[in-house]
PDB file with one MODEL, atoms N, CA, C and O in Angstrom:
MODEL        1
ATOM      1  N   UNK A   1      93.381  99.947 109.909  1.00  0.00           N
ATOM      2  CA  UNK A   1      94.240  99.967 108.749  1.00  0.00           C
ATOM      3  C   UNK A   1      95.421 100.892 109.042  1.00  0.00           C
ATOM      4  O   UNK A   1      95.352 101.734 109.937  1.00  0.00           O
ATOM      5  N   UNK A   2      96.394 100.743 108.357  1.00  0.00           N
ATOM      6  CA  UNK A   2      97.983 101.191 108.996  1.00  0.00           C
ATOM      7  C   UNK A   2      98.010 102.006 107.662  1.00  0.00           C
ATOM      8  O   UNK A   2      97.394 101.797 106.617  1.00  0.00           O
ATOM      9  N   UNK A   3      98.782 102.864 107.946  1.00  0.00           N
ATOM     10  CA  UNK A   3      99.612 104.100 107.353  1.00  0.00           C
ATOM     11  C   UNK A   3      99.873 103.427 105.646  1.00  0.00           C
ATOM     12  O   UNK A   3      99.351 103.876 104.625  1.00  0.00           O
ATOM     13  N   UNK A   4     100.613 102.514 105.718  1.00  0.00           N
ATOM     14  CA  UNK A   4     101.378 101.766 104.778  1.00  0.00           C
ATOM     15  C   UNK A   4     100.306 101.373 103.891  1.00  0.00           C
ATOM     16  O   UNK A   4     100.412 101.687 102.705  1.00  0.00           O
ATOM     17  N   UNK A   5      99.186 100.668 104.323  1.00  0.00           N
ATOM     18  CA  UNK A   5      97.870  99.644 103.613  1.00  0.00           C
ATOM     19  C   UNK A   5      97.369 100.915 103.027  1.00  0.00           C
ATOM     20  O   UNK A   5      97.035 100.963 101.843  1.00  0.00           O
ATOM     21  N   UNK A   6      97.300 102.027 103.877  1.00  0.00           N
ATOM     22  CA  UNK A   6      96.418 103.029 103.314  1.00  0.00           C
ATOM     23  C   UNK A   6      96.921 103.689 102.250  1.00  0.00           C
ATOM     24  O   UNK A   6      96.171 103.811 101.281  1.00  0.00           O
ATOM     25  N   UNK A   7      98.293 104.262 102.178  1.00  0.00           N
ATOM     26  CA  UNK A   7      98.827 104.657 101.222  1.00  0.00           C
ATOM     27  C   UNK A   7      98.910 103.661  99.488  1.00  0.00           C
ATOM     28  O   UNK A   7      98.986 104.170  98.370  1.00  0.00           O
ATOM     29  N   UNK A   8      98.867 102.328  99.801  1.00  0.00           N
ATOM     30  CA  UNK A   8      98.669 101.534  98.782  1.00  0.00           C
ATOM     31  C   UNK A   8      97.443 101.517  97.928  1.00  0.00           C
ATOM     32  O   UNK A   8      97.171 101.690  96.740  1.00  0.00           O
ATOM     33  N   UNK A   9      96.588 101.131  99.453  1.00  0.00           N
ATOM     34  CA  UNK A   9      95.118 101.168  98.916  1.00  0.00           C
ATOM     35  C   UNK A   9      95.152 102.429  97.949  1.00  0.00           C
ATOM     36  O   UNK A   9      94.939 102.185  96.761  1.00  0.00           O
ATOM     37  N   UNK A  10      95.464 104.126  98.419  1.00  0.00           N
ATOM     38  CA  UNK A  10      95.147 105.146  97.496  1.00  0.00           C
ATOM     39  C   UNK A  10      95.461 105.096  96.282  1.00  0.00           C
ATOM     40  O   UNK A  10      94.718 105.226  95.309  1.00  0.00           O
ATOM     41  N   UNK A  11      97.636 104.726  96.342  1.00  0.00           N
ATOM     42  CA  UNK A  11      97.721 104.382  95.033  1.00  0.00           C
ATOM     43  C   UNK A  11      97.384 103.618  94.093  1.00  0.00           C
ATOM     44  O   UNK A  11      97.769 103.691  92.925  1.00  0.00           O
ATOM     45  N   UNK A  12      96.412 102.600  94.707  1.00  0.00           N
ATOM     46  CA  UNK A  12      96.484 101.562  93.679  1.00  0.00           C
ATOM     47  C   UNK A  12      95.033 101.900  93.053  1.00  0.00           C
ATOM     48  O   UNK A  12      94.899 101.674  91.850  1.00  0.00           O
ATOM     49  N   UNK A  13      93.906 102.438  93.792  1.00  0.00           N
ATOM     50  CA  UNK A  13      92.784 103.325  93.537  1.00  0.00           C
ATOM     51  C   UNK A  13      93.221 104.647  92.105  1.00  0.00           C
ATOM     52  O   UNK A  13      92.840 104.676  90.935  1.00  0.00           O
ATOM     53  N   UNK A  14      93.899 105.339  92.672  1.00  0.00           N
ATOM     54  CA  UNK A  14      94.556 106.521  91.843  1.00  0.00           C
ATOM     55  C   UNK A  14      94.806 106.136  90.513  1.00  0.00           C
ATOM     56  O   UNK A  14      94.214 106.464  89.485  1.00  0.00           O
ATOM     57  N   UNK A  15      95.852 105.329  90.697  1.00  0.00           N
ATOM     58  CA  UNK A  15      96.260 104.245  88.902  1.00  0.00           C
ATOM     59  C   UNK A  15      95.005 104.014  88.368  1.00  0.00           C
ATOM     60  O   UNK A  15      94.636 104.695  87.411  1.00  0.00           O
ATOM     61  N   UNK A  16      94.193 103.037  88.906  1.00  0.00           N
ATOM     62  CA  UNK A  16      92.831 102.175  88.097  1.00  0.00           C
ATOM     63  C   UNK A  16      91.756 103.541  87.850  1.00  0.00           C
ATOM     64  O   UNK A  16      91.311 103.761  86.723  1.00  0.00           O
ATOM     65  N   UNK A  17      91.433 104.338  88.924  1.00  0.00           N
ATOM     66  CA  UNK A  17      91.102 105.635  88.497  1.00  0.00           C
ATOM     67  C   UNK A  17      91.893 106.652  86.936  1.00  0.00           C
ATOM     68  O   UNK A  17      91.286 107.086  85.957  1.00  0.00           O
ATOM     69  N   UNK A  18      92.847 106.715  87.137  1.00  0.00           N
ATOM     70  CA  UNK A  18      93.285 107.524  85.821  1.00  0.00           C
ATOM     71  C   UNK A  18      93.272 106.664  84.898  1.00  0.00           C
ATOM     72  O   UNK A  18      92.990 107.113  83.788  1.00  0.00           O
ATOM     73  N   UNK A  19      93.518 105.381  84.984  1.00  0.00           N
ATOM     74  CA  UNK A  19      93.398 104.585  83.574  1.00  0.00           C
ATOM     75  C   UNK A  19      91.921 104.725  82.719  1.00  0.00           C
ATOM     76  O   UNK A  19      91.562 105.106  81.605  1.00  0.00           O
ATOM     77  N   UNK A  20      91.398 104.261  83.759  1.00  0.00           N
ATOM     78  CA  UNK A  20      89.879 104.364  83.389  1.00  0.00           C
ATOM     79  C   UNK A  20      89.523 105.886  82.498  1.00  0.00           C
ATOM     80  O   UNK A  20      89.088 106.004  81.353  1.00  0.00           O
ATOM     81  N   UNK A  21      89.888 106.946  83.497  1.00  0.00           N
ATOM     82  CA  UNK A  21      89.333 108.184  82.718  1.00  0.00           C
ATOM     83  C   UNK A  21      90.171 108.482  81.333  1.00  0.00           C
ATOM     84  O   UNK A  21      89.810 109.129  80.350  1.00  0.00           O
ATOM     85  N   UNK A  22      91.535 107.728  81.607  1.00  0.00           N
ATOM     86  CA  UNK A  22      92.293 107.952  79.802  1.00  0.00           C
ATOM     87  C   UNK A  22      91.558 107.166  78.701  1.00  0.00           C
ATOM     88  O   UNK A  22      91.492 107.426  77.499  1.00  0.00           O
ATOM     89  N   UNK A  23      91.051 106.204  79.353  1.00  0.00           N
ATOM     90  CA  UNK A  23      90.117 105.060  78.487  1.00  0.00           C
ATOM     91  C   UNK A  23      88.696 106.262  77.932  1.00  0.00           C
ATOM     92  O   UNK A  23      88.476 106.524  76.749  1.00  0.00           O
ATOM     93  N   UNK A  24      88.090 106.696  78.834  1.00  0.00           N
ATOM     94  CA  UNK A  24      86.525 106.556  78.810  1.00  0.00           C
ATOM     95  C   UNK A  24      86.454 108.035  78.613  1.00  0.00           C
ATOM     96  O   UNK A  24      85.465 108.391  77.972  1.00  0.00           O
ATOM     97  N   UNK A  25      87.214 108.928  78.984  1.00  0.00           N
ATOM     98  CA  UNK A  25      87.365 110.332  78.967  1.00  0.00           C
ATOM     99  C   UNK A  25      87.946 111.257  78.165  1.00  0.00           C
ATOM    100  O   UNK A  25      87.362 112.167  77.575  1.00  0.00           O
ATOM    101  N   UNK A  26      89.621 110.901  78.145  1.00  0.00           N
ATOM    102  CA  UNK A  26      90.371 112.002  77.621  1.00  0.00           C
ATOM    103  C   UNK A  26      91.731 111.226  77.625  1.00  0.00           C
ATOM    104  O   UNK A  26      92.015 110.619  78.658  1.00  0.00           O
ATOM    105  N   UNK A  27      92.462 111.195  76.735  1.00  0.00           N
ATOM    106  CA  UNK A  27      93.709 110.520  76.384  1.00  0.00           C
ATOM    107  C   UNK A  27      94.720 111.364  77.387  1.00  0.00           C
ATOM    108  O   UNK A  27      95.722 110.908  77.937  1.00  0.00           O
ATOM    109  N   UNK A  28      94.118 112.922  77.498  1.00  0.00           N
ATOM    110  CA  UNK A  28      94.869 113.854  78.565  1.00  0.00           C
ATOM    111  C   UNK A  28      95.141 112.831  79.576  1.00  0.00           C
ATOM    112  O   UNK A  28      96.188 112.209  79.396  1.00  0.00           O
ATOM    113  N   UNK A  29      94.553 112.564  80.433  1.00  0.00           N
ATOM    114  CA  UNK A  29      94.355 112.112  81.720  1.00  0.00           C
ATOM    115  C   UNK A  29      95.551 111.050  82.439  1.00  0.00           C
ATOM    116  O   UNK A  29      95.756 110.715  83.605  1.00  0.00           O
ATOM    117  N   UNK A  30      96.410 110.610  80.755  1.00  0.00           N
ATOM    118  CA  UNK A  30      97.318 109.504  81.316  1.00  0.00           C
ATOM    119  C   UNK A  30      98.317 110.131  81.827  1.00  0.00           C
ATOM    120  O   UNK A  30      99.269 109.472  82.242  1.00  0.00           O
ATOM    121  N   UNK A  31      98.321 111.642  81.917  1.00  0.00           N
ATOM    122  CA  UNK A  31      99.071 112.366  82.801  1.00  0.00           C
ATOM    123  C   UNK A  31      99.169 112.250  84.275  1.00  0.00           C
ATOM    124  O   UNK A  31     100.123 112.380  85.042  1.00  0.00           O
ATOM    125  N   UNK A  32      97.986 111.986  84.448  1.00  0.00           N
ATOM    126  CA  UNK A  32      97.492 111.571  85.603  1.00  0.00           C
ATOM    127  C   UNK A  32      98.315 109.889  86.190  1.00  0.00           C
ATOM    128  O   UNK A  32      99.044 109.778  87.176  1.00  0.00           O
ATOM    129  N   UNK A  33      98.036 109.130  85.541  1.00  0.00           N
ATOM    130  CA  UNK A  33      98.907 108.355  85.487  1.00  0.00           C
ATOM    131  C   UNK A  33     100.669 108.030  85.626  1.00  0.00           C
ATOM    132  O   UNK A  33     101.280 107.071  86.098  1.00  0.00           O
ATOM    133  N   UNK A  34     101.000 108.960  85.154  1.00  0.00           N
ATOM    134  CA  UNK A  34     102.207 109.251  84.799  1.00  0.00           C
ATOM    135  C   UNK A  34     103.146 110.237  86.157  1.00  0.00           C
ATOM    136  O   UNK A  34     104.302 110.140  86.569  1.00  0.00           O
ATOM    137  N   UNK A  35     102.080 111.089  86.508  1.00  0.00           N
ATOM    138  CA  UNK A  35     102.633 111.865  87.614  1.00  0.00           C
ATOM    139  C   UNK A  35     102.598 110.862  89.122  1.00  0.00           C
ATOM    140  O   UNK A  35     103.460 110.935  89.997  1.00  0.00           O
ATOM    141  N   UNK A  36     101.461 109.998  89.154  1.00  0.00           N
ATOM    142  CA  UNK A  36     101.254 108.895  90.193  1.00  0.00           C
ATOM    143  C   UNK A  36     102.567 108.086  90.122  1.00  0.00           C
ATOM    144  O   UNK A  36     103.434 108.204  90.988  1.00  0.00           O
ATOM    145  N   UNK A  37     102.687 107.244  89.040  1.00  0.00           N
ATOM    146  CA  UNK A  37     104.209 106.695  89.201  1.00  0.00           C
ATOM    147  C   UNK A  37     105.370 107.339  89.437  1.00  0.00           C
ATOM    148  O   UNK A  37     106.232 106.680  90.017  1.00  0.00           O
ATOM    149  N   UNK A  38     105.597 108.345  89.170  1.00  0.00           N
ATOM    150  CA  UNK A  38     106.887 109.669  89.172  1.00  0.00           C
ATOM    151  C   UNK A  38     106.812 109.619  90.804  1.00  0.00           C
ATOM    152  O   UNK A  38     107.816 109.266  91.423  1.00  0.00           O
ATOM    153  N   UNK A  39     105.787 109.925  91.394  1.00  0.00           N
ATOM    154  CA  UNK A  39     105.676 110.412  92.562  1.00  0.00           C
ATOM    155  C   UNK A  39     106.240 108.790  93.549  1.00  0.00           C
ATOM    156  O   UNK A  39     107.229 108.660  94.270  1.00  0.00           O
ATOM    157  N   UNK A  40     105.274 107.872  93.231  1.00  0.00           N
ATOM    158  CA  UNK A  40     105.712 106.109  93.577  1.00  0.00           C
ATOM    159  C   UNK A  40     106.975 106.059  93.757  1.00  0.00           C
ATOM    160  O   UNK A  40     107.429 105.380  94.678  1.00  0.00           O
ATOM    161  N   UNK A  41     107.813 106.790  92.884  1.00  0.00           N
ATOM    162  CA  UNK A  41     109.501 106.569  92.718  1.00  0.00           C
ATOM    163  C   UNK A  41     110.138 106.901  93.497  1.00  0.00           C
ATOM    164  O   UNK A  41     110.797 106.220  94.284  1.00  0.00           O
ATOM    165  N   UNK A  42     110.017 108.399  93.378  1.00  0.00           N
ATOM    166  CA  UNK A  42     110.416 109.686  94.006  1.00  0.00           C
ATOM    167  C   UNK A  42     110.027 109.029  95.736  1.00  0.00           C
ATOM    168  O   UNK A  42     110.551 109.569  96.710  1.00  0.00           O
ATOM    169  N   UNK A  43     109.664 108.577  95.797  1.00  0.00           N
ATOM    170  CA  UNK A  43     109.075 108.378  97.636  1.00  0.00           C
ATOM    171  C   UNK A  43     109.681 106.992  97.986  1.00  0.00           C
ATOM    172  O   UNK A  43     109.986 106.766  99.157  1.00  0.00           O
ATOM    173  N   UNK A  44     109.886 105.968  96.935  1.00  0.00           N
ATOM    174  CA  UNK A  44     110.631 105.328  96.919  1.00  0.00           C
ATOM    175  C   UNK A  44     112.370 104.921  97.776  1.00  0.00           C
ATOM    176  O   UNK A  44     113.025 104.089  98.403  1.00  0.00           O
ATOM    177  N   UNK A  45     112.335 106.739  96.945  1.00  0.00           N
ATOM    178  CA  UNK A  45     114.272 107.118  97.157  1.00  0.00           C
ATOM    179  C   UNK A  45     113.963 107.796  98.137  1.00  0.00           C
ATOM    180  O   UNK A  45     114.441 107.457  99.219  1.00  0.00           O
ATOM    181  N   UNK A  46     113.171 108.831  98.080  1.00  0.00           N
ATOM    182  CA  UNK A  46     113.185 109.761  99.655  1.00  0.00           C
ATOM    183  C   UNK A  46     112.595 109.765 100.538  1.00  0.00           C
ATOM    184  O   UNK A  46     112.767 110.711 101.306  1.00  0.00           O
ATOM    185  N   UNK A  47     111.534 108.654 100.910  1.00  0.00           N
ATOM    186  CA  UNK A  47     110.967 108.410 101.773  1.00  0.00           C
ATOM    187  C   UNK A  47     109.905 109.597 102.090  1.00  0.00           C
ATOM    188  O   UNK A  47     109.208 109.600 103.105  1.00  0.00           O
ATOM    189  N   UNK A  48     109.880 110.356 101.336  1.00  0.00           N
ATOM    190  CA  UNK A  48     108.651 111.695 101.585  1.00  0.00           C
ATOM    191  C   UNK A  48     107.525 111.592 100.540  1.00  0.00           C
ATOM    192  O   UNK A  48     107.658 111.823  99.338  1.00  0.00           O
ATOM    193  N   UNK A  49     106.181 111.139 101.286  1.00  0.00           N
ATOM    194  CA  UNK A  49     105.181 111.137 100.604  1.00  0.00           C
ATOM    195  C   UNK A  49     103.951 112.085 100.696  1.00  0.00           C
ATOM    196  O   UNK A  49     103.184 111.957 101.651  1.00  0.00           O
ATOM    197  N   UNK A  50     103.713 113.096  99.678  1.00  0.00           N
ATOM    198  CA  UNK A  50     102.192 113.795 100.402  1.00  0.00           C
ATOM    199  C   UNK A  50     101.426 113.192 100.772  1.00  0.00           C
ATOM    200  O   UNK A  50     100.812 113.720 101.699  1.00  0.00           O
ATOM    201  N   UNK A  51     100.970 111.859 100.384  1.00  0.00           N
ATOM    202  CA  UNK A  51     100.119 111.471 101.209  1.00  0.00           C
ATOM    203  C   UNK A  51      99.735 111.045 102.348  1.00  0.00           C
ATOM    204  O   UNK A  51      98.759 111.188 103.085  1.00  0.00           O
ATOM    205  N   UNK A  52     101.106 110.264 102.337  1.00  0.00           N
ATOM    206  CA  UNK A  52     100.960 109.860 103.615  1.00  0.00           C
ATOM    207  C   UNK A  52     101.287 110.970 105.270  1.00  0.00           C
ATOM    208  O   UNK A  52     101.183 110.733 106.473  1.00  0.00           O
ATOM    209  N   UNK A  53     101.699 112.169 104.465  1.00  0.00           N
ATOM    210  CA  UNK A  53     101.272 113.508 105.731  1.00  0.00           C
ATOM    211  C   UNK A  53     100.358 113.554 105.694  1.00  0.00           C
ATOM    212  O   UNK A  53      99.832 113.139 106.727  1.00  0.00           O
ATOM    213  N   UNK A  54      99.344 114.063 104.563  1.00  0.00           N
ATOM    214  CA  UNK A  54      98.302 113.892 105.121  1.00  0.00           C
ATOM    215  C   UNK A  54      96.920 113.004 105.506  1.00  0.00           C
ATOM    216  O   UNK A  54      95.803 113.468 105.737  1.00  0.00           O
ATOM    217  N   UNK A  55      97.360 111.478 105.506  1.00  0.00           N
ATOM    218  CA  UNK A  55      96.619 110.461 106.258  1.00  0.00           C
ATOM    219  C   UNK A  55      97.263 110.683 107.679  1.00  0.00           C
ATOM    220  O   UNK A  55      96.369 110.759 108.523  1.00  0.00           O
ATOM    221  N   UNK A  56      98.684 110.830 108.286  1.00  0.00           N
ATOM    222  CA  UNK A  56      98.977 110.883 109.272  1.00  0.00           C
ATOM    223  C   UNK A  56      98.211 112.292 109.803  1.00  0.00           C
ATOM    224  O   UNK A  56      97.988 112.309 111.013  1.00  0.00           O
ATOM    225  N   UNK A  57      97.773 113.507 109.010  1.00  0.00           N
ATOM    226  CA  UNK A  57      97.228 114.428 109.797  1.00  0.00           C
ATOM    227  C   UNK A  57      95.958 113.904 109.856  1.00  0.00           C
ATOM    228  O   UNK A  57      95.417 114.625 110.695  1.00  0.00           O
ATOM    229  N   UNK A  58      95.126 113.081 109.480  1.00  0.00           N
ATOM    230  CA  UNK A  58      93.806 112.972 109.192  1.00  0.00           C
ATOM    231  C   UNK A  58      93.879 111.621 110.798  1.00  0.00           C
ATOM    232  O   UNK A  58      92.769 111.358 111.260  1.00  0.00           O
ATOM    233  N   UNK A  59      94.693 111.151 111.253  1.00  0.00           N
ATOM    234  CA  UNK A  59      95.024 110.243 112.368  1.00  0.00           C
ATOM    235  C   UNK A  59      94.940 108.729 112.093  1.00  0.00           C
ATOM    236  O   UNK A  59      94.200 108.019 112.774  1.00  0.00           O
ATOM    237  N   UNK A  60      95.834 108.147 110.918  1.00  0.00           N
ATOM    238  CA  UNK A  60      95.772 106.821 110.779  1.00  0.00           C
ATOM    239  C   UNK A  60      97.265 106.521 111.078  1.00  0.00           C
ATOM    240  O   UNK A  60      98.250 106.815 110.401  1.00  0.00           O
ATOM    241  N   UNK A  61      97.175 105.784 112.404  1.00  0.00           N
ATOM    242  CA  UNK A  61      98.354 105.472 112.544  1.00  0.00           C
ATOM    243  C   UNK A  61      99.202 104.741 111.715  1.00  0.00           C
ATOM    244  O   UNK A  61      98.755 104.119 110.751  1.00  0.00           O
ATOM    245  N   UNK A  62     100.815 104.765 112.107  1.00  0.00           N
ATOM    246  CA  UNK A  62     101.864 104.425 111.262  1.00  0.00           C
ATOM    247  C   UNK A  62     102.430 103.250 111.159  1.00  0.00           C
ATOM    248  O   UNK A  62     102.803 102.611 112.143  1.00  0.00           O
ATOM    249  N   UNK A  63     102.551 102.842 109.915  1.00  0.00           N
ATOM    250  CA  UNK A  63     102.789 101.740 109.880  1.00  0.00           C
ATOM    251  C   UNK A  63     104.689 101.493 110.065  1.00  0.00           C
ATOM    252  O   UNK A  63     105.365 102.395 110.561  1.00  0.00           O
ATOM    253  N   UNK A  64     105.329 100.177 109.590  1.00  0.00           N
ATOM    254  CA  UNK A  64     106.937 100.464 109.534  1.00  0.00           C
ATOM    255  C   UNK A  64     107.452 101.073 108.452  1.00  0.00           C
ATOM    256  O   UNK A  64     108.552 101.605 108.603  1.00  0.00           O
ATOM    257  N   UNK A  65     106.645 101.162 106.815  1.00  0.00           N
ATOM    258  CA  UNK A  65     107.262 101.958 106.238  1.00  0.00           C
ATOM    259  C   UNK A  65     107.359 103.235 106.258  1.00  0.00           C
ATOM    260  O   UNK A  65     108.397 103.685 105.773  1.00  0.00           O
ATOM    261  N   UNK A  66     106.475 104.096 106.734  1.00  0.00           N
ATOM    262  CA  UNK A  66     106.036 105.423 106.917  1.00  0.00           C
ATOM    263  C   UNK A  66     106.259 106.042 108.238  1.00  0.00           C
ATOM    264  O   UNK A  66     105.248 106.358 108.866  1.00  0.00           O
ATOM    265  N   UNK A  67     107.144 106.215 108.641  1.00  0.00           N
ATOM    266  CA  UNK A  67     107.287 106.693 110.172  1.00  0.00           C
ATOM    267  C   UNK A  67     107.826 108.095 110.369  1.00  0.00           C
ATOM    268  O   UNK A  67     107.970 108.547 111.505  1.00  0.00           O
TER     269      UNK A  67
ENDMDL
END
């Protein structure tokens, strides 16, 4: 799995994760939500993602969006 798949896979995990806990948990939580897309954007325009430093430190190679 490539850099790119992996970073999706997380976000798209992360979203269905916070939805769920705003549902089943705490209305708090859609913060959670909310900071995930902010961040989606933000990496969007600047091409700098935490995560994907640290999947690249963890050794999953790179895909073409993430280099």
């Amino acid at each position: 799995m490539t850099l790119d798949r992996s970073i999706f896979l997380f976000a798209g995990v992360m979203v269905l994760l916070s939805v769920a806990l705003t549902l089943w948990v705490s209305p708090s939580f859609m913060w959670l939500t909310v900071f995930i897309g902010a961040n989606l954007i933000q990496s969007s325009f600047t091409g700098f993602c935490p995560a994907a430093r640290l999947f690249k430190a963890l050794g999953i190679k790179a895909g073409c969006a993430f280099q």
